[in-house]
N, C-alpha and C positions, 0 to 999 in steps of 0.2 A: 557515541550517540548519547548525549548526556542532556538531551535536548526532550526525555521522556518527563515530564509531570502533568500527564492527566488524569486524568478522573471520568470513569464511568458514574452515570445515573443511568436506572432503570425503570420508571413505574408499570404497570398492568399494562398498559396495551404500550409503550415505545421506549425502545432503548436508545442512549445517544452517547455520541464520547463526549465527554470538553477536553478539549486540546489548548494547550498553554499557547500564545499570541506566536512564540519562538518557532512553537513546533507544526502549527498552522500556517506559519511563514515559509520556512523549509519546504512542508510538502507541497504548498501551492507551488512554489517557487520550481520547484522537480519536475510539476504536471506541467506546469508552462515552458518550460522545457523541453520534456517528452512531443506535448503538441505540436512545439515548433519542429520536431524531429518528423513528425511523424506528415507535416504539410512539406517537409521537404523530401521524403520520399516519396508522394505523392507526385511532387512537382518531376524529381528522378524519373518517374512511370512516362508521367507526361513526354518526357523530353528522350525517352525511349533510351533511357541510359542502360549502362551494362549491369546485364543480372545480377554479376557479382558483387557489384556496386550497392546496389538493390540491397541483397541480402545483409552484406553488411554492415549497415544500419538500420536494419529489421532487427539484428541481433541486438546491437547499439541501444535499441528502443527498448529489446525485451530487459536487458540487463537494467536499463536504469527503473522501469517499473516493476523487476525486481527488487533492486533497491527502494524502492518505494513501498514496497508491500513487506519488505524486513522493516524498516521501520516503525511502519504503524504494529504489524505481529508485536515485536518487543514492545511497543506503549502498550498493545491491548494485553499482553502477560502480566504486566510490572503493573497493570492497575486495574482495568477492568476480570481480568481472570483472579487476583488474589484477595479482590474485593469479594468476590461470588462466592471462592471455595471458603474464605470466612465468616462468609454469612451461610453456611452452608450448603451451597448450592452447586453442591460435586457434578450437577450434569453440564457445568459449562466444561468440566474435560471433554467429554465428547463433541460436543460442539466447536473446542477446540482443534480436536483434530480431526474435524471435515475441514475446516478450514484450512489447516496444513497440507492435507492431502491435495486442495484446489488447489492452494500456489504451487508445490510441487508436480503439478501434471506439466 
């Protein structure tokens, strides 16, 4: 994953990432994928296919937007977190791990 160099900006009222064209690319690239996944399970319901069927590409789905969501974690450590904690701003740890705690449910 060598595809991390962003950069967090923060002012008073909105926080944003900028993400490198690379890594912008990838993840659209991932959700457009997912989505096609996630209309062809759709279409599976439609078509009254087997549950088991069903679910295994339900998993399929969750695993690859897992994968999606390690990705950007690692960019937002490697740049938006180590940017905070040396500007002093220790309370992005906690912040951090609510966040960790939502993907892992």
């Amino acid at each position: 994953m060598n595809e991390i160099n962003d950069v967090c900006c923060s002012s008073d009222n909105e926080r944003k990432s900028h993400h490198s064209d690379k890594m912008k690319g990838s993840l659209i690239s991932r959700l457009n994928r997912i989505e096609g996944q996630i209309r062809g399970v759709k279409a599976m319901i439609e078509r009254d296919t087997y549950c088991d069927d069903v679910l295994n590409q339900i998993a399929a789905i969750q695993s690859a937007l897992n994968g999606v969501g390690k990705l950007l974690l690692e960019g937002h450590m490697k740049s938006c977190v180590v940017e905070r904690i040396q500007a002093g701003e220790n309370e992005v740890i906690d912040e951090l791990l609510i966040t960790v705690n939502k993907l892992m449910k």
